[in-house]
MARBA-3410 file (N, C-alpha, C, O; in Angstrom, 1 decimal):
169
0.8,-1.2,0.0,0.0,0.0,0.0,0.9,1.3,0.0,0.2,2.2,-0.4 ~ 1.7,1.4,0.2,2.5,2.1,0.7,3.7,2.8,-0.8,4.2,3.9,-1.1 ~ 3.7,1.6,-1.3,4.4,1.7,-2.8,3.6,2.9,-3.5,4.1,3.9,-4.0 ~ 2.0,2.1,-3.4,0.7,2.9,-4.2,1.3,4.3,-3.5,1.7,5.2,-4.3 ~ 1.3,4.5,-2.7,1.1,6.0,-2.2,2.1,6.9,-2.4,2.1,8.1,-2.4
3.4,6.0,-2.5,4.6,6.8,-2.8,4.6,7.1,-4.6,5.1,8.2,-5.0 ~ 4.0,6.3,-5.3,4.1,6.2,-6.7,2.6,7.5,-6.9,2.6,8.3,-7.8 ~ 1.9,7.3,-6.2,0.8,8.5,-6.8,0.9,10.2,-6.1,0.3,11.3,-6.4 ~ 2.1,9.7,-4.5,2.4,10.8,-4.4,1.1,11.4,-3.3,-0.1,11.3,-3.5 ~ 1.9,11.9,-2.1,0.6,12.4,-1.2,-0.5,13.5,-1.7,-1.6,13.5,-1.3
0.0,14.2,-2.5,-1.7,14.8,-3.2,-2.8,14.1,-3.3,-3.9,14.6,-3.2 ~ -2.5,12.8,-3.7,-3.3,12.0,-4.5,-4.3,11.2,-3.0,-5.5,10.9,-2.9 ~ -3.6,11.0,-2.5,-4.3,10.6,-1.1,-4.7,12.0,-0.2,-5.2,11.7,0.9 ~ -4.5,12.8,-0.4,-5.8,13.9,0.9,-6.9,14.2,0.2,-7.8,14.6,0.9 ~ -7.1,14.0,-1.3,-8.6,14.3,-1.7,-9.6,12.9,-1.6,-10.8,12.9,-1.8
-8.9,11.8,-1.3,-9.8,10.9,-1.6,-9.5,10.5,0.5,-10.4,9.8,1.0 ~ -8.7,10.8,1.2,-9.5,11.1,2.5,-10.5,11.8,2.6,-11.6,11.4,2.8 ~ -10.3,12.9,2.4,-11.5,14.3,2.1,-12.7,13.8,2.0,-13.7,13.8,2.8 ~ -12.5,12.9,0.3,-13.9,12.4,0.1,-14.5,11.8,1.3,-15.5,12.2,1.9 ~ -13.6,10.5,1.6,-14.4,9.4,2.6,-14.6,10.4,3.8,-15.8,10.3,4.0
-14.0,11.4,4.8,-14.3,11.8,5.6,-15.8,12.7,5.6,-16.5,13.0,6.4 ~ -15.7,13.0,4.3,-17.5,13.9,3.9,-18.5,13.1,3.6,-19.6,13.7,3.6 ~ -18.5,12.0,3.3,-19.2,10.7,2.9,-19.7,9.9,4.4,-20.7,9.4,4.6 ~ -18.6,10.0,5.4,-18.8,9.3,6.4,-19.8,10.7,7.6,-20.4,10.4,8.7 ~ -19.6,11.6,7.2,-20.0,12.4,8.0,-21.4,12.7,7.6,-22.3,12.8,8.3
-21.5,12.8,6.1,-23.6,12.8,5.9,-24.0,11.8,6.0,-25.3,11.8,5.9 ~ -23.3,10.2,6.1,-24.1,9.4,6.8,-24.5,9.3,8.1,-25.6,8.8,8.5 ~ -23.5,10.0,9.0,-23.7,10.6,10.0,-24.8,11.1,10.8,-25.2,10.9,12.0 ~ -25.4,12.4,9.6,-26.2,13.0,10.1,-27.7,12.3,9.5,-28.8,12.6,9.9 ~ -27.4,11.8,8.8,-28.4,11.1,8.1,-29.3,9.8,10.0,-30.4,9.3,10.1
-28.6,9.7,10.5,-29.0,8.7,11.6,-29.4,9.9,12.9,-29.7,9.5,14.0 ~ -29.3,10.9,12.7,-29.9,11.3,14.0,-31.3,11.0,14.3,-32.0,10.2,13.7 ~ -31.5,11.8,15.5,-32.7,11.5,16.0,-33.7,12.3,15.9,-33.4,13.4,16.3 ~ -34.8,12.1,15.6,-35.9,13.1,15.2,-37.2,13.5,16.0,-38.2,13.0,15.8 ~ -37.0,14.6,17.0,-38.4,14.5,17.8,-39.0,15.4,17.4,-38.6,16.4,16.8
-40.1,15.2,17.6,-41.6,15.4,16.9,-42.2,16.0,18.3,-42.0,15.4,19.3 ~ -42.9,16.9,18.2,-44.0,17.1,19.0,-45.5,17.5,18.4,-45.4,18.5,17.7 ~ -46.7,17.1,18.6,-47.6,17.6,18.1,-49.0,17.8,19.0,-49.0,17.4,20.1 ~ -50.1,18.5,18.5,-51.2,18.5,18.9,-51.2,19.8,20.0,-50.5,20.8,19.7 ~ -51.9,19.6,21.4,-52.1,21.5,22.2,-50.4,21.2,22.4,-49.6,20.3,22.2
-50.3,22.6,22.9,-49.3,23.0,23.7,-49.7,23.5,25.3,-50.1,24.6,25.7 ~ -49.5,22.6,25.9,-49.8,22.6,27.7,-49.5,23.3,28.3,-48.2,23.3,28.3 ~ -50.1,24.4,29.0,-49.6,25.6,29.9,-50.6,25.7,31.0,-51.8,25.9,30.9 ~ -49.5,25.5,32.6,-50.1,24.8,33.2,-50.5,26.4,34.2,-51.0,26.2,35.3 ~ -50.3,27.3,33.8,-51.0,28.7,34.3,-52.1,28.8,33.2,-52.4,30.0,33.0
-52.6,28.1,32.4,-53.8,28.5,32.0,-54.6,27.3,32.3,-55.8,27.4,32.5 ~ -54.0,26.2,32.3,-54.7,25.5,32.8,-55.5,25.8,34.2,-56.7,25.7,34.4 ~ -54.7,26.2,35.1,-55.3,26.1,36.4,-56.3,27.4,36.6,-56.7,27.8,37.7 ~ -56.6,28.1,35.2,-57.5,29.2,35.3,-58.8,28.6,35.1,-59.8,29.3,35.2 ~ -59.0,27.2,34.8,-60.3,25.9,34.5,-60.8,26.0,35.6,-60.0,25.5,36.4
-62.0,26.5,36.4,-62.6,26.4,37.6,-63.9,25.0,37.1,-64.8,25.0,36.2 ~ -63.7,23.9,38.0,-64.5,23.0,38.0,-65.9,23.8,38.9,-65.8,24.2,40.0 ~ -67.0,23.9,38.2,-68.3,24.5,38.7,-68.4,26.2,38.2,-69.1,27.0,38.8 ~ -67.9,26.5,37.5,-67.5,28.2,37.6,-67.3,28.4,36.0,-68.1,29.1,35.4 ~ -66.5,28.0,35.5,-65.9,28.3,34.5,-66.9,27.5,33.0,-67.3,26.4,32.9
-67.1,28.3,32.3,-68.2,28.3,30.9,-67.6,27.6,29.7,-66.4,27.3,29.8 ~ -68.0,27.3,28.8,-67.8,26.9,27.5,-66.7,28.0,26.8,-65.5,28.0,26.5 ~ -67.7,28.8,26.7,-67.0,30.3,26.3,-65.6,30.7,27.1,-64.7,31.5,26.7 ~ -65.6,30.1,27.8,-64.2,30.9,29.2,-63.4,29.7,28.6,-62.4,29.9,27.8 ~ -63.7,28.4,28.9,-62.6,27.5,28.1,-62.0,28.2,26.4,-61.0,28.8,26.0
-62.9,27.8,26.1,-62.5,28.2,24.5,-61.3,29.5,24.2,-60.3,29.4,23.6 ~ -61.7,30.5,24.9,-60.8,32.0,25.2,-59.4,31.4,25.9,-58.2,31.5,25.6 ~ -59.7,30.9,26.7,-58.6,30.4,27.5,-57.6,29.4,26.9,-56.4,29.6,26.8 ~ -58.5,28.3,26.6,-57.1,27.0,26.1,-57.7,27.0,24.6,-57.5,25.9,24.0 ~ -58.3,28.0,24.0,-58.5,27.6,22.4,-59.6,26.5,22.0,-60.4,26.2,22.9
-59.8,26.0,20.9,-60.4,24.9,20.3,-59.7,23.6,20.8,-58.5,23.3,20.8 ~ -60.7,22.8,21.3,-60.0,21.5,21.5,-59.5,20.5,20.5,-59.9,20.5,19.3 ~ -58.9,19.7,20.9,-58.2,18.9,20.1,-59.4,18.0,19.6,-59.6,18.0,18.3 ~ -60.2,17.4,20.4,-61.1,16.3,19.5,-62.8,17.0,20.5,-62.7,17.8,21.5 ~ -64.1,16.4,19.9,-64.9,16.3,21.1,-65.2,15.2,21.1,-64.7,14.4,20.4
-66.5,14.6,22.1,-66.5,13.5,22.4,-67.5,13.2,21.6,-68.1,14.1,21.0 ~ -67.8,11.9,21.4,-68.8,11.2,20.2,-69.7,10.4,21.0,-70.7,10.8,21.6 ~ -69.3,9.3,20.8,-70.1,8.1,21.6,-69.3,8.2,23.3,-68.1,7.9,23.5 ~ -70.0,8.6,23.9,-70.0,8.3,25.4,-71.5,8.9,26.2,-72.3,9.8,25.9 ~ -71.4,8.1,27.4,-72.6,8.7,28.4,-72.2,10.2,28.4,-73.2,10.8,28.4
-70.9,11.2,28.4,-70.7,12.0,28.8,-70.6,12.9,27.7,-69.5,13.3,27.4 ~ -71.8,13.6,27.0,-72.0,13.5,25.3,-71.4,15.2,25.4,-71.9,16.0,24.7 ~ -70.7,15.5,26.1,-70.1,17.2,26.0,-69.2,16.9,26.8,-69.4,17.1,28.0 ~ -67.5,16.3,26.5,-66.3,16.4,26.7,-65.5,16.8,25.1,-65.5,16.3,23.9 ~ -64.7,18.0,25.7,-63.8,18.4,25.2,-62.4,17.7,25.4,-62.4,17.1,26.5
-61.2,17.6,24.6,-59.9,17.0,24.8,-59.2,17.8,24.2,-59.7,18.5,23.3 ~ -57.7,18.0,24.7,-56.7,18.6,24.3,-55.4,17.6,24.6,-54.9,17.2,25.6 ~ -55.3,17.5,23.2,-54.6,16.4,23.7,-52.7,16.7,22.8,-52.6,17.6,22.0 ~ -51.4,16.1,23.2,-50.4,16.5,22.9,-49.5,15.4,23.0,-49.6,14.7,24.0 ~ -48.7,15.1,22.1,-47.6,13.9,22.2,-46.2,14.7,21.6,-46.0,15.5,20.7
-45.5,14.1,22.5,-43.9,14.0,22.1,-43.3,12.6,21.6,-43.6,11.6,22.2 ~ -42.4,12.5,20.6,-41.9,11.4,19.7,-40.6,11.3,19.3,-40.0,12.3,19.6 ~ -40.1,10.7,18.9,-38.5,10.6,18.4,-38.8,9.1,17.4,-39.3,8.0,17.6 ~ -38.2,9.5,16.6,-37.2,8.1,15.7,-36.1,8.6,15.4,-35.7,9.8,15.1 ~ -35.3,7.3,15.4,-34.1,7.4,15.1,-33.6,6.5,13.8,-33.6,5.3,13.7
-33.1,7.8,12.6,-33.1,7.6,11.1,-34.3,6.6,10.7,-35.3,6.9,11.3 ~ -34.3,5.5,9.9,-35.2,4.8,9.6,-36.3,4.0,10.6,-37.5,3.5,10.3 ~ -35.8,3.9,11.6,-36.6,2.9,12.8,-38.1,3.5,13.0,-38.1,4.6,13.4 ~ -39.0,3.0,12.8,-40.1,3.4,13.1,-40.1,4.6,14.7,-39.4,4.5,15.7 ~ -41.0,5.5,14.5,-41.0,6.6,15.9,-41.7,5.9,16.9,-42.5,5.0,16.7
-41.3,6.3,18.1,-41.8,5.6,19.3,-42.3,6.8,20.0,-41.8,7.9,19.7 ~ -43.6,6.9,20.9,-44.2,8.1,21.2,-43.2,8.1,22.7,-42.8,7.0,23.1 ~ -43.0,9.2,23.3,-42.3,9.1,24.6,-42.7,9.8,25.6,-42.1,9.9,26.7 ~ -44.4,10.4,25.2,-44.8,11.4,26.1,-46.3,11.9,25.5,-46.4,12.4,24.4 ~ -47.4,11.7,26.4,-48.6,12.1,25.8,-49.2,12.2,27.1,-49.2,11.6,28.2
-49.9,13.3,26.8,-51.2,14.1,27.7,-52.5,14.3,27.0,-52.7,14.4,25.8 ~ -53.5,14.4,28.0,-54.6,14.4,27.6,-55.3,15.0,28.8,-55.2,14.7,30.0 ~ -55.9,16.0,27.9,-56.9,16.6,29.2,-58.6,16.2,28.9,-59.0,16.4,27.7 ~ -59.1,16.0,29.4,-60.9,15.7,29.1,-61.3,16.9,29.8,-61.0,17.1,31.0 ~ -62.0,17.6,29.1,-63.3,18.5,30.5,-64.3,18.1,29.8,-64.4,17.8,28.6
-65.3,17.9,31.2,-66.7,17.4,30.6,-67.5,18.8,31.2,-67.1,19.6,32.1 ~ -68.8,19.0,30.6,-69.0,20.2,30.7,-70.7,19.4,31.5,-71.1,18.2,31.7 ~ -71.1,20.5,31.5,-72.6,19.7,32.5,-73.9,20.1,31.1,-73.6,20.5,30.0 ~ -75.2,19.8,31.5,-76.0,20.5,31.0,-76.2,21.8,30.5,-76.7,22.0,29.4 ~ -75.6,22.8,31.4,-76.0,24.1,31.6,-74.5,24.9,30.9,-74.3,26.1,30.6
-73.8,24.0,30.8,-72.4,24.7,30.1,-71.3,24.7,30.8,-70.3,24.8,30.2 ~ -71.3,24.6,32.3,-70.4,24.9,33.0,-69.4,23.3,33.6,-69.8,22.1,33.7 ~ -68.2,24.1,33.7,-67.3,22.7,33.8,-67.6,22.0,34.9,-67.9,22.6,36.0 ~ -67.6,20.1,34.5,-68.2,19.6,35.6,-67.1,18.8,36.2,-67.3,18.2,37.2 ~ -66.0,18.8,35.4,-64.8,17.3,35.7,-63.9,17.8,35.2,-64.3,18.0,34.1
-62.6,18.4,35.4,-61.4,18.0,34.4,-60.6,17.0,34.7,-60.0,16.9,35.8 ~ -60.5,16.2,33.9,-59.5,14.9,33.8,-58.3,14.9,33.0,-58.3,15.2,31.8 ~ -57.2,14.5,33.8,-56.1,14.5,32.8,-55.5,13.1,32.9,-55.7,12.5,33.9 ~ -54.4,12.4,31.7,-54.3,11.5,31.6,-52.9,11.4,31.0,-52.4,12.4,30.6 ~ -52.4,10.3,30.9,-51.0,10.5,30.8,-50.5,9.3,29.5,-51.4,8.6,29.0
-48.8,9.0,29.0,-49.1,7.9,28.3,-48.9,7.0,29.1,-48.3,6.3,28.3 ~ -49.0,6.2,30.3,-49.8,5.2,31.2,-50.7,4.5,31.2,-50.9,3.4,31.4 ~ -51.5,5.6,30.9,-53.1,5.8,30.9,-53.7,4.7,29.9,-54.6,3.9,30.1 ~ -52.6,5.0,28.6,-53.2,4.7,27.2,-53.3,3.3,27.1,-52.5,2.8,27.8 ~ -54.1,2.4,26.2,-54.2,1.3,26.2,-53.8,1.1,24.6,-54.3,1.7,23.6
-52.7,0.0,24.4,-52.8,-0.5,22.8,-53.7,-1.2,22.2,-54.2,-2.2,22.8 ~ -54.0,-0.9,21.3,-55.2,-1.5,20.5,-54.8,-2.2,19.5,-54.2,-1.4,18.8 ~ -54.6,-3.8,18.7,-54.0,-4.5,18.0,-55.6,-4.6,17.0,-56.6,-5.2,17.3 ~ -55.4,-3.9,16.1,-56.0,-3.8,14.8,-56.7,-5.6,14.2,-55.8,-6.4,14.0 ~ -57.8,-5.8,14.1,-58.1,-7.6,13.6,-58.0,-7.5,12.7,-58.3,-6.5,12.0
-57.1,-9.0,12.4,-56.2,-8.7,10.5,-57.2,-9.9,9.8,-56.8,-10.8,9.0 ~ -58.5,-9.8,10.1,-59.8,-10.4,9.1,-59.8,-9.6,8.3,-59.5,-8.4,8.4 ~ -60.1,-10.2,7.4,-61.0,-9.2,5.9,-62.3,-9.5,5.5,-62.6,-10.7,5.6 ~ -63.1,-8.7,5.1,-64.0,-9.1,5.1,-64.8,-9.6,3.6,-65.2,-8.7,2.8 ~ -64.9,-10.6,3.4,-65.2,-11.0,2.0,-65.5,-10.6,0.9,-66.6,-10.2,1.3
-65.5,-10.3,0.0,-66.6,-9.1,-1.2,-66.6,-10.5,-2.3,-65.9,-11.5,-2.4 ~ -68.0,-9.8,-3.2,-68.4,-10.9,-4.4,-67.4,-10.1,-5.4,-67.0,-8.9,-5.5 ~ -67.0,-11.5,-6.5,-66.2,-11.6,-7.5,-64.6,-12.0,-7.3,-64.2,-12.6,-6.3 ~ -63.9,-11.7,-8.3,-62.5,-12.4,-8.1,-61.5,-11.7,-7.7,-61.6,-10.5,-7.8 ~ -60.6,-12.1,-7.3,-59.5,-11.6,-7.3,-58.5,-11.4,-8.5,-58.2,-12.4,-9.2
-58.1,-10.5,-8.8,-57.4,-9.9,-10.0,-55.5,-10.1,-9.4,-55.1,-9.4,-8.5 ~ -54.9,-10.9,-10.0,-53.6,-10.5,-9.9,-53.1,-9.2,-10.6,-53.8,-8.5,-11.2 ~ -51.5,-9.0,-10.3,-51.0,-7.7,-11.3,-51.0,-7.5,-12.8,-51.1,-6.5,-13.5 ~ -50.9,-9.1,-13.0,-51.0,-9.2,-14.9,-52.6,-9.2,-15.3,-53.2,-8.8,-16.3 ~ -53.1,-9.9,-14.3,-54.7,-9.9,-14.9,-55.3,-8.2,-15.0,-56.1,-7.7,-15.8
-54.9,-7.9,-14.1,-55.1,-6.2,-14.0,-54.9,-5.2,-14.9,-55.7,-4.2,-15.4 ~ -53.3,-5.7,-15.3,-52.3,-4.9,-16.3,-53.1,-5.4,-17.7,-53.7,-4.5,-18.4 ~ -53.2,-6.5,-18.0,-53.7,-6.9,-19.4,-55.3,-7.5,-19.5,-55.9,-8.1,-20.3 ~ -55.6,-7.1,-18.4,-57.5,-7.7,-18.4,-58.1,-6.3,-19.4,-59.1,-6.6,-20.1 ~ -57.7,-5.1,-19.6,-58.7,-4.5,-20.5,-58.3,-4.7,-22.0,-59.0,-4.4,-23.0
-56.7,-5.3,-22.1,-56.5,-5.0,-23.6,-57.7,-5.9,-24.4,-58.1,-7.0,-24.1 ~ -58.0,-4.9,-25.6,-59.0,-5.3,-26.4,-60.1,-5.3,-25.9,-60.7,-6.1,-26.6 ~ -60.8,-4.6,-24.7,-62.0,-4.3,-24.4,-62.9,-3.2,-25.5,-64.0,-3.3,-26.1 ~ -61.5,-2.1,-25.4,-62.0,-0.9,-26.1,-61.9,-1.0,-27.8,-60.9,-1.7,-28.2 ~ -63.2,-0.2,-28.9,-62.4,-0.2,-29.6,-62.8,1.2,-30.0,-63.5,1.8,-29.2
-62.6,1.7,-31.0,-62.3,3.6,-31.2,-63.4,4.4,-31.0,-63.4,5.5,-30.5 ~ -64.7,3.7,-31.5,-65.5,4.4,-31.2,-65.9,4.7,-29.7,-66.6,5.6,-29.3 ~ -65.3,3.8,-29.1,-65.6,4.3,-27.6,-64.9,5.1,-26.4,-65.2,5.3,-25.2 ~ -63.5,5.4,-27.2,-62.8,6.3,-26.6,-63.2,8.1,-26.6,-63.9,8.8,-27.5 ~ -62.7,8.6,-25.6,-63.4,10.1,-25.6,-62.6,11.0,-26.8,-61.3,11.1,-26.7
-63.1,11.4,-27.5,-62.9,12.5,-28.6,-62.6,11.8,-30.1,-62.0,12.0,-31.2 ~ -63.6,10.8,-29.6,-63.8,9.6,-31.2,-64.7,10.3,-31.9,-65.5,10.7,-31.2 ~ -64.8,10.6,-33.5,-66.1,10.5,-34.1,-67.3,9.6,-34.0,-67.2,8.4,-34.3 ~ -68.4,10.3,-33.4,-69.2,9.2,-33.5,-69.6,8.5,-31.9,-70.4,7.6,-31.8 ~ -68.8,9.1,-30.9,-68.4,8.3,-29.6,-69.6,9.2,-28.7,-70.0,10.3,-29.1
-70.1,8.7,-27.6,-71.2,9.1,-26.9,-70.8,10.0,-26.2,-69.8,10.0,-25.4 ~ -72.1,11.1,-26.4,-71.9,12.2,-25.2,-70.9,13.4,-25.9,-70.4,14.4,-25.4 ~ -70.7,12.9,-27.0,-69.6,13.9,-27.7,-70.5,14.7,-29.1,-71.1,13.8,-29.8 ~ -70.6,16.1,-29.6,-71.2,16.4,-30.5,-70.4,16.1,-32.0,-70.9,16.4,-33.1
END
């Protein structure tokens, strides 16, 4: 190796270090780590301006904004949520959540806050998606039956901007 380097002469070897050291350094940064935060941003002096029994629809809304979701199907048919997660992945690896809040207020009949609840990622329960499908009538089409099932369906007169072709003057 050494021959090589005397015979090409040290010039010839600091551009192609150069290279590999710039090559190895944007793979580099290519692997960092990526955190993510999304949804409210939590501020815990506005929060504690939420009076349970006191405080209105209207006073929320001014105060912590539009909520993140409202409630749907529950007994408790008027809860608001604000909800917020923190995340990281690192380069290609799928992101892992590392931090989630959730606040519920449920509000009463009359408008006024009746519960604030908050919740943590503890709280949260995983849900594993059922990998059934559910049947439908006719066949299944592979990629080639797909790719070559229309040739020769069509012929000119039934393309759009044919003489003669429907729906066209």
């Amino acid at each position: 190796m050494w021959d090589i380097a005397r015979t090409m002469g040290q010039k010839a070897i600091f551009p192609a270090a150069l290279a590999l050291l710039l090559v190895s350094s944007l793979a580099m940064v290519g692997c960092e780590t990526r955190q993510e935060t999304r949804g409210y941003r939590f501020d815990e002096e506005r929060l504690a301006q939420i009076k349970v029994g006191t405080s209105s629809q209207d006073e929320v809304l001014e105060i912590l904004g539009s909520p993140s979701s409202l409630s749907t199907f529950s007994e408790r048919n008027n809860t608001w949520y604000y909800i917020a997660s923190n995340s990281e992945a690192f380069a290609f690896f799928r992101e892992e959540i590392k931090d989630q809040k959730v606040v519920a207020i449920d509000f009463d009949e009359n408008g006024r806050v009746a519960e604030l609840r908050r919740y943590g990622l503890e709280d949260g329960v995983q849900v594993k998606p059922v990998g059934r499908e559910t049947p439908t009538r006719g066949k299944e089409l592979g990629v080639f039956e797909q790719f070559f099932g229309n040739l020769g369906r069509f012929n000119r007169g039934s393309l759009p901007g044919a003489p003669g072709s429907p729906g066209l003057p």
